[in-house]
MDAnalysis code that builds the backbone (N, CA, C; Angstrom):
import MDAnalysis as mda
import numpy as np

u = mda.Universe.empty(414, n_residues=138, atom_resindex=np.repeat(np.arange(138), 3), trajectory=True)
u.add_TopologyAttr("name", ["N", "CA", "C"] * 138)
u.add_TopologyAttr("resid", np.arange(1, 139))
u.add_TopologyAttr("resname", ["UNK", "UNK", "UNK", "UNK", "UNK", "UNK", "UNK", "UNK", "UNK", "UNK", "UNK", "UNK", "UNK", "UNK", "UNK", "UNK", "UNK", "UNK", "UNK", "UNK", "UNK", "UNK", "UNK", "UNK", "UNK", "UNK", "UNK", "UNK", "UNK", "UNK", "UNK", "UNK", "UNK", "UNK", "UNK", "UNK", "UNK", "UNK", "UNK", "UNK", "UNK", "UNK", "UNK", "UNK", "UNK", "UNK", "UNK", "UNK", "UNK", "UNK", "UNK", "UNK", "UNK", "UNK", "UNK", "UNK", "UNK", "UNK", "UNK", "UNK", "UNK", "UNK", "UNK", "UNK", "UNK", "UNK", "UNK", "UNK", "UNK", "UNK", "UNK", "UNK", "UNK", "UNK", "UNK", "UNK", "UNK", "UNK", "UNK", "UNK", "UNK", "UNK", "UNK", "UNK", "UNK", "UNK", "UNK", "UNK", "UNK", "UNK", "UNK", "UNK", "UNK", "UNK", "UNK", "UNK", "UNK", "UNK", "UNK", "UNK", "UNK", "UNK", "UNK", "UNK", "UNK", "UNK", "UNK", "UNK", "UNK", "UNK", "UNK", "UNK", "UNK", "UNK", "UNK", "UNK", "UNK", "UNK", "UNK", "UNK", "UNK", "UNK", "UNK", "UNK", "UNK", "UNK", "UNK", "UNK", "UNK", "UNK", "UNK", "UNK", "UNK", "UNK", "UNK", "UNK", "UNK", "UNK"])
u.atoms.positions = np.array([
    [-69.139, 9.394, -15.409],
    [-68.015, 10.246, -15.068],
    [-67.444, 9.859, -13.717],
    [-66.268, 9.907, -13.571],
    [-65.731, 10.137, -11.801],
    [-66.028, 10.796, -10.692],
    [-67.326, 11.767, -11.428],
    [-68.468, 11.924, -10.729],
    [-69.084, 10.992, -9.289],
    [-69.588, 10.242, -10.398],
    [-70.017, 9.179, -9.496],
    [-69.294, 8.148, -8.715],
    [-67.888, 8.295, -9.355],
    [-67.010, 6.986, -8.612],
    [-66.648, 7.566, -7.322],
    [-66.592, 9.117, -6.994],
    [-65.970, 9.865, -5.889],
    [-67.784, 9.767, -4.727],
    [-68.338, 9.636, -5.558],
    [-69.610, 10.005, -4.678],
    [-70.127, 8.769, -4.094],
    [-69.699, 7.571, -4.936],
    [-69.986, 6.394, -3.987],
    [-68.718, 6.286, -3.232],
    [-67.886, 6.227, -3.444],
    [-66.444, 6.228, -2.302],
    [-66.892, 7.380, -1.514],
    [-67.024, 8.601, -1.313],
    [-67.476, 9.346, -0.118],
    [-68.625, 8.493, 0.902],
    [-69.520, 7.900, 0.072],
    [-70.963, 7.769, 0.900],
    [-70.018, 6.230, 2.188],
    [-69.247, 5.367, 1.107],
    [-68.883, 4.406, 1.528],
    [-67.768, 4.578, 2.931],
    [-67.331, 5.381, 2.636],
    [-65.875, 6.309, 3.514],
    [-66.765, 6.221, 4.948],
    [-68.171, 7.332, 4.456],
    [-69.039, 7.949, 5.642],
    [-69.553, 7.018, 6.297],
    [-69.311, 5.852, 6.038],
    [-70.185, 4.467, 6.772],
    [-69.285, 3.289, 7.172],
    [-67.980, 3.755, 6.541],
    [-67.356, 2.609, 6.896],
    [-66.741, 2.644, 8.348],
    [-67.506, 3.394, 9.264],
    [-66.612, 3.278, 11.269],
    [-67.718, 2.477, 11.735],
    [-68.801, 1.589, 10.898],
    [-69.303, 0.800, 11.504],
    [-71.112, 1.378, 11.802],
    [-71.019, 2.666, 11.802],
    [-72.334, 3.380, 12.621],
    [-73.890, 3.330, 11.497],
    [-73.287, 3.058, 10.379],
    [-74.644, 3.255, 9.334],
    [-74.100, 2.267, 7.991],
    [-74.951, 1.433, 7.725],
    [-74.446, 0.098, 6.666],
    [-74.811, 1.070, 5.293],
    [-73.774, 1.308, 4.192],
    [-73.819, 2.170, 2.989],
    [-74.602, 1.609, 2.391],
    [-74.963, -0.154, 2.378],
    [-75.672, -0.872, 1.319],
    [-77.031, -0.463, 1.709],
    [-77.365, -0.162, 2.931],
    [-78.943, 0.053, 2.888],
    [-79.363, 1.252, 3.225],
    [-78.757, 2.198, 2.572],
    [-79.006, 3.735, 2.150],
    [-79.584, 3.834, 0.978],
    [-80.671, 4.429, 0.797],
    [-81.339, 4.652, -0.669],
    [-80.616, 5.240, -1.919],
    [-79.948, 5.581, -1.713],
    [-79.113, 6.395, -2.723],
    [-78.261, 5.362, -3.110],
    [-78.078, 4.262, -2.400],
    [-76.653, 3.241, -2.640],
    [-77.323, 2.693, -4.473],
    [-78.070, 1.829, -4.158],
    [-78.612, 0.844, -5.642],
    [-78.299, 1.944, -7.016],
    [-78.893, 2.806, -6.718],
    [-78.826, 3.695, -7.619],
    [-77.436, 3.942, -7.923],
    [-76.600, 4.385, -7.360],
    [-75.236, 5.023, -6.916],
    [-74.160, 3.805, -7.881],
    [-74.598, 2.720, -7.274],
    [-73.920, 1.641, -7.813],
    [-74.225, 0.745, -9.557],
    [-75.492, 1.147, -9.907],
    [-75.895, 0.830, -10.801],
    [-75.350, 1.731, -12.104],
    [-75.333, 3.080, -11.665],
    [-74.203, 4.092, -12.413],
    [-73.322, 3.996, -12.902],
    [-72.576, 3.520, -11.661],
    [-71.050, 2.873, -11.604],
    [-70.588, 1.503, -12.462],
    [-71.592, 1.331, -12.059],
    [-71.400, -0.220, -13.018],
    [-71.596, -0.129, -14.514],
    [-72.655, 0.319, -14.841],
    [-72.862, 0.743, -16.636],
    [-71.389, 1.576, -16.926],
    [-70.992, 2.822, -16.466],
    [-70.084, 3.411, -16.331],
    [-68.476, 1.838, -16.907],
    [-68.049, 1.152, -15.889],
    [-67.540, 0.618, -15.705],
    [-67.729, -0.359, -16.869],
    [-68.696, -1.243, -17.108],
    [-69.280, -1.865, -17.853],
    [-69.184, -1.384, -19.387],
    [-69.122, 0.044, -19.744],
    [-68.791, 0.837, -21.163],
    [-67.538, 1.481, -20.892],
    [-66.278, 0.719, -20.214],
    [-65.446, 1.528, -20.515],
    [-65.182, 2.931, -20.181],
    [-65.974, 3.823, -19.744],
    [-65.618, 5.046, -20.056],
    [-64.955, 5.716, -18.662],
    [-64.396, 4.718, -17.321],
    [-64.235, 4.898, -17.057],
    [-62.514, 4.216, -16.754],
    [-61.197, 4.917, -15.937],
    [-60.299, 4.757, -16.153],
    [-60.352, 2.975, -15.267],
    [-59.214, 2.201, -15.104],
    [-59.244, 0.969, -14.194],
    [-58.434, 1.814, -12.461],
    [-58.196, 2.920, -12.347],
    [-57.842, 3.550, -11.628],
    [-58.797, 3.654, -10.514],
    [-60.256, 4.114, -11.149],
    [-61.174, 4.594, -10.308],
    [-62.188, 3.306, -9.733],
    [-61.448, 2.040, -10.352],
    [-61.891, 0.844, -10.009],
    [-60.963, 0.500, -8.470],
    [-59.502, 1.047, -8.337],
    [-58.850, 0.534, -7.298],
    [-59.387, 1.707, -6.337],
    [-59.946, 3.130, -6.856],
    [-59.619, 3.717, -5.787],
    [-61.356, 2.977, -5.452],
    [-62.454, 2.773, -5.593],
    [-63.650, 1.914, -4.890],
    [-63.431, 0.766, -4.602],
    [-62.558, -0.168, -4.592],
    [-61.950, -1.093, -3.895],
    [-61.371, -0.771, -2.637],
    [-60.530, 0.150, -2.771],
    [-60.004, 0.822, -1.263],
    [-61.104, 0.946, -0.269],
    [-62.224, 2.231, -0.962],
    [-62.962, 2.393, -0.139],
    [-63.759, 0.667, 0.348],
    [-63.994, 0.098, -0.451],
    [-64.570, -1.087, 0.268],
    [-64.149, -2.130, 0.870],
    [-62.901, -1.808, 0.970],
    [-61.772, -2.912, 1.682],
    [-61.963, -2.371, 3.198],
    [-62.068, -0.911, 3.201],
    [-61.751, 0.033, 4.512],
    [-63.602, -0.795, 5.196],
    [-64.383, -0.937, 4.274],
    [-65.809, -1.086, 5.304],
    [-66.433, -2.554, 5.497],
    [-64.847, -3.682, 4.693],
    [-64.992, -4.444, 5.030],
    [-66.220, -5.399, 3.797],
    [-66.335, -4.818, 2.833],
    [-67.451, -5.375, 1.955],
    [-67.949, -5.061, 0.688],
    [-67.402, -6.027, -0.351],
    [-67.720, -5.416, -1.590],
    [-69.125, -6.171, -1.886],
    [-70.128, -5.411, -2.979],
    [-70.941, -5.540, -2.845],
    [-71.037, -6.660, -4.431],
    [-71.851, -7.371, -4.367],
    [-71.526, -8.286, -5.402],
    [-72.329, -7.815, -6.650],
    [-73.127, -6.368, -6.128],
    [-73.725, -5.952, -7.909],
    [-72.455, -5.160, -8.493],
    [-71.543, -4.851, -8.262],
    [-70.336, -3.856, -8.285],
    [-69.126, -4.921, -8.811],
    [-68.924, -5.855, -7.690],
    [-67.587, -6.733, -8.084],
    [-67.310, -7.039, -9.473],
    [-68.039, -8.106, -10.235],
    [-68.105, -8.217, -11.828],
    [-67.492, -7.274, -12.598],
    [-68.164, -6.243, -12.636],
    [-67.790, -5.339, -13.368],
    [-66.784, -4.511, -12.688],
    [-66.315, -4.670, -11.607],
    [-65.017, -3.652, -10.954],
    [-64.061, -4.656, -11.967],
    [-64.042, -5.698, -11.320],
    [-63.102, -6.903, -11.041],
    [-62.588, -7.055, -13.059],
    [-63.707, -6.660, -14.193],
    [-63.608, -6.798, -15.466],
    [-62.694, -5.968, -15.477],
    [-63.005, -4.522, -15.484],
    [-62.210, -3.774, -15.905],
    [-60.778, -3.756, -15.497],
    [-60.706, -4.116, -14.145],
    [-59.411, -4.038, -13.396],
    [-58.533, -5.604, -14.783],
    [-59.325, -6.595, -14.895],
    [-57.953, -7.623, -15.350],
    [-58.298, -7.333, -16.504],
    [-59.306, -6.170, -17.664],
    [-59.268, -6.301, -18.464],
    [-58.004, -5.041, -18.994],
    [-57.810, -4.384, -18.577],
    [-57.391, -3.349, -18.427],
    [-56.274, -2.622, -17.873],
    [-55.278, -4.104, -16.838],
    [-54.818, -3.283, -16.183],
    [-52.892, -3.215, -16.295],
    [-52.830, -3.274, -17.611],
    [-51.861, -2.652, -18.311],
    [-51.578, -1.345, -18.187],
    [-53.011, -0.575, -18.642],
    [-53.193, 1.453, -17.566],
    [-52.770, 1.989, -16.904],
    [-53.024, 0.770, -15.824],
    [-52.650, 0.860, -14.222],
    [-50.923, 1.393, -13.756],
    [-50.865, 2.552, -13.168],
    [-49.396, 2.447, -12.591],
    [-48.948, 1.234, -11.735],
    [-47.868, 1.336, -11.650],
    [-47.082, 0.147, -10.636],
    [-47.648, 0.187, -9.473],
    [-47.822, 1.144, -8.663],
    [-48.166, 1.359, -7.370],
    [-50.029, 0.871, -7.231],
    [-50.353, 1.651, -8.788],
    [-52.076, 1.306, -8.737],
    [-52.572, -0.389, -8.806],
    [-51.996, -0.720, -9.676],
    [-51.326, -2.464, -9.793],
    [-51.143, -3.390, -8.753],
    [-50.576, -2.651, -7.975],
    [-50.218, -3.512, -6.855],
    [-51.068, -3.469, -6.206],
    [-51.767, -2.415, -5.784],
    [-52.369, -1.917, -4.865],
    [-54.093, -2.605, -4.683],
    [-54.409, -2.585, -5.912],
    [-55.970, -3.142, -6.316],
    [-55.644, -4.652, -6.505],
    [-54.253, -5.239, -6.461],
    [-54.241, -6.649, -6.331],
    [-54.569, -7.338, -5.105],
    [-53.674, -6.279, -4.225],
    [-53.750, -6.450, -2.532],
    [-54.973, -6.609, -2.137],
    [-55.772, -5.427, -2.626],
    [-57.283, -5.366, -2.437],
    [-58.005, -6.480, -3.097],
    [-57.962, -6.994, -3.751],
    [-59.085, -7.865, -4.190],
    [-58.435, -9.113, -3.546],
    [-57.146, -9.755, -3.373],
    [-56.799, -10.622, -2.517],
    [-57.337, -10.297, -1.410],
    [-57.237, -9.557, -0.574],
    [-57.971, -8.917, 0.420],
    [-59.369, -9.393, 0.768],
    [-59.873, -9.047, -0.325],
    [-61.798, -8.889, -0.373],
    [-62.528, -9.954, -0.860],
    [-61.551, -10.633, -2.005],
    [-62.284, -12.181, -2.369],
    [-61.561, -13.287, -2.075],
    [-60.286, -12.448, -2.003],
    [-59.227, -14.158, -2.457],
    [-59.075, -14.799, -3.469],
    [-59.320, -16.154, -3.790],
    [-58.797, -16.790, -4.956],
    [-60.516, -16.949, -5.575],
    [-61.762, -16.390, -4.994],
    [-63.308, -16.288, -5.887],
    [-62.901, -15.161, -7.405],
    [-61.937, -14.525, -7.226],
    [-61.991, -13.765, -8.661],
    [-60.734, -14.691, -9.549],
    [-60.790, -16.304, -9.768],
    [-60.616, -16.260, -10.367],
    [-60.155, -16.655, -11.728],
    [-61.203, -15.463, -12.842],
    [-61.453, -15.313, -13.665],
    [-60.258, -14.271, -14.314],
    [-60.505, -13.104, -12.886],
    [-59.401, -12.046, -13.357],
    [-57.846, -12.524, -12.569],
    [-57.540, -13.258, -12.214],
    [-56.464, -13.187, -11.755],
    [-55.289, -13.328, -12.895],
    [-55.595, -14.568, -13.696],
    [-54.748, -14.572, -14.914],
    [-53.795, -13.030, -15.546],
    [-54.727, -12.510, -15.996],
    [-54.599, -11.272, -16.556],
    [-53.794, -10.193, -15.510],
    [-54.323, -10.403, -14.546],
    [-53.728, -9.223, -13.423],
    [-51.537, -10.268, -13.032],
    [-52.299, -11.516, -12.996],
    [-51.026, -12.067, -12.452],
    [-49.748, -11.996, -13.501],
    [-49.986, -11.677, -15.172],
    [-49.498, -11.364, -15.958],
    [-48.319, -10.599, -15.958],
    [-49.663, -9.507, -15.667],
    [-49.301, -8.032, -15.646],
    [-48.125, -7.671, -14.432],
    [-48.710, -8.599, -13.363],
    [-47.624, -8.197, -12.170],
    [-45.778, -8.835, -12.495],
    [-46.493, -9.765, -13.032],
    [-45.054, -10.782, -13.392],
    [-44.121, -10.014, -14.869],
    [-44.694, -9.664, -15.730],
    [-43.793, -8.849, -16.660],
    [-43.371, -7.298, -15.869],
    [-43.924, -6.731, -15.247],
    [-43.667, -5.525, -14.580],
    [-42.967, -6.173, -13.462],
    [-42.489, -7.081, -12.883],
    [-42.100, -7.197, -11.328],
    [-40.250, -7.111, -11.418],
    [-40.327, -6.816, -12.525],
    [-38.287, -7.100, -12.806],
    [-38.243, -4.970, -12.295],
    [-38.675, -4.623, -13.396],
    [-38.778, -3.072, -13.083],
    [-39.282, -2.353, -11.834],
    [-40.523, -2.883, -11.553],
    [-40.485, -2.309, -10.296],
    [-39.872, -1.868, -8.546],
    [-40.036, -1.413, -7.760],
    [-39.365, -0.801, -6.555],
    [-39.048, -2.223, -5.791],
    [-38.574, -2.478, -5.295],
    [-38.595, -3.720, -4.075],
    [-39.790, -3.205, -3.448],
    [-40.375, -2.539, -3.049],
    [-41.692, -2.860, -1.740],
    [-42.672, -2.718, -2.784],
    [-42.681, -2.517, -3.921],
    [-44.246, -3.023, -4.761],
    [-44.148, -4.231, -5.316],
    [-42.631, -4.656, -5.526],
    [-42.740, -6.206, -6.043],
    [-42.681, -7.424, -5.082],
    [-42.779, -6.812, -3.568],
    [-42.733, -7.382, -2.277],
    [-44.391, -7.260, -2.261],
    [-45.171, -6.700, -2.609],
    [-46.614, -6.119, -2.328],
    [-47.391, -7.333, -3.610],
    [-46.917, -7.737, -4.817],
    [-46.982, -8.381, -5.694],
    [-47.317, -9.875, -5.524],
    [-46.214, -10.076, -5.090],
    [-45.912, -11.394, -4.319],
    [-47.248, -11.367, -3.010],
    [-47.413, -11.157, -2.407],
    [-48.300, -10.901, -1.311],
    [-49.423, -10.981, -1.729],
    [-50.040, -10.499, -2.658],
    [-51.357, -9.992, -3.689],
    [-51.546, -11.382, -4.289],
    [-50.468, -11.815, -4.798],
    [-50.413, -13.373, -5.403],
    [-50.725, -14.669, -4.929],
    [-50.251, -14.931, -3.722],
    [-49.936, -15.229, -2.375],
    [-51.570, -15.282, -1.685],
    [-52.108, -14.105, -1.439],
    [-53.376, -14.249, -1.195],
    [-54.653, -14.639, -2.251],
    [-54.246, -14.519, -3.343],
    [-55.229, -15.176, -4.408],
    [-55.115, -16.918, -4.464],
    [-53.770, -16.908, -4.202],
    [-53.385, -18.490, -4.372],
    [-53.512, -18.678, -5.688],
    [-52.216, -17.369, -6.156],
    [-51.847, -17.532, -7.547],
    [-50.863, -18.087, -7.594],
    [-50.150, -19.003, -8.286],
    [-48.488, -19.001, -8.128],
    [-48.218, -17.739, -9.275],
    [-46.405, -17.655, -8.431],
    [-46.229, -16.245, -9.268],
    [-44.766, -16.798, -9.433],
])
């Protein structure tokens, strides 16, 4: 449930000013292993994949038992995604891996390029950028 996606983004939030590392909190393995089966069966939206990207962009570190399966759902999936959510988890994973995801970029770079006629000027400015940092051409 989103249960758990809000409860590892809180723990991650609470650690990300530097003062306590989230990965070596006991509750983390667990926390994340949830998330991932979760993620891993679908049953969760590709939404709640950008909003734990955020949080781990903010602390500087995604954790590589998590990425795989964030990173699946997000290019398997992210047709779902609003324009703004789209853009947004592109930025972020350009951000956080760069051009190592990719596997999912295809799929995501798709998605940005059939949606980029419709969208606002500053999300298809955000697109380009997201692209740009993967060292996708777009």
């Amino acid at each position: 449930t989103r249960t758990e996606v809000r409860q590892l983004q809180q723990l991650v939030q609470a650690s990300s000013d530097g003062r306590e590392r989230f990965w070596a909190r006991p509750e983390f393995d667990t926390m994340v292993a949830t998330v991932r089966k979760q993620f891993e069966g679908g049953s969760l939206h590709p939404g709640d994949a950008v909003v734990l990207l955020s949080a781990f962009a903010a602390a500087r570190r995604l954790p590589e038992e998590i990425d795989g399966a964030c990173l699946e759902l997000l290019s398997s999936r992210c047709s779902e995604l609003t324009d703004l959510q789209l853009v947004h988890g592109a930025l972020l994973l350009g951000n956080l891996l760069g051009s190592e995801t990719d596997s999912a970029w295809p799929a995501i770079a798709n998605e940005l390029e059939y949606r980029a006629g419709q969208m606002e000027l500053q999300l298809a400015v955000g697109a380009l950028v997201a692209l740009s940092q993967a060292g996708v051409g777009a």
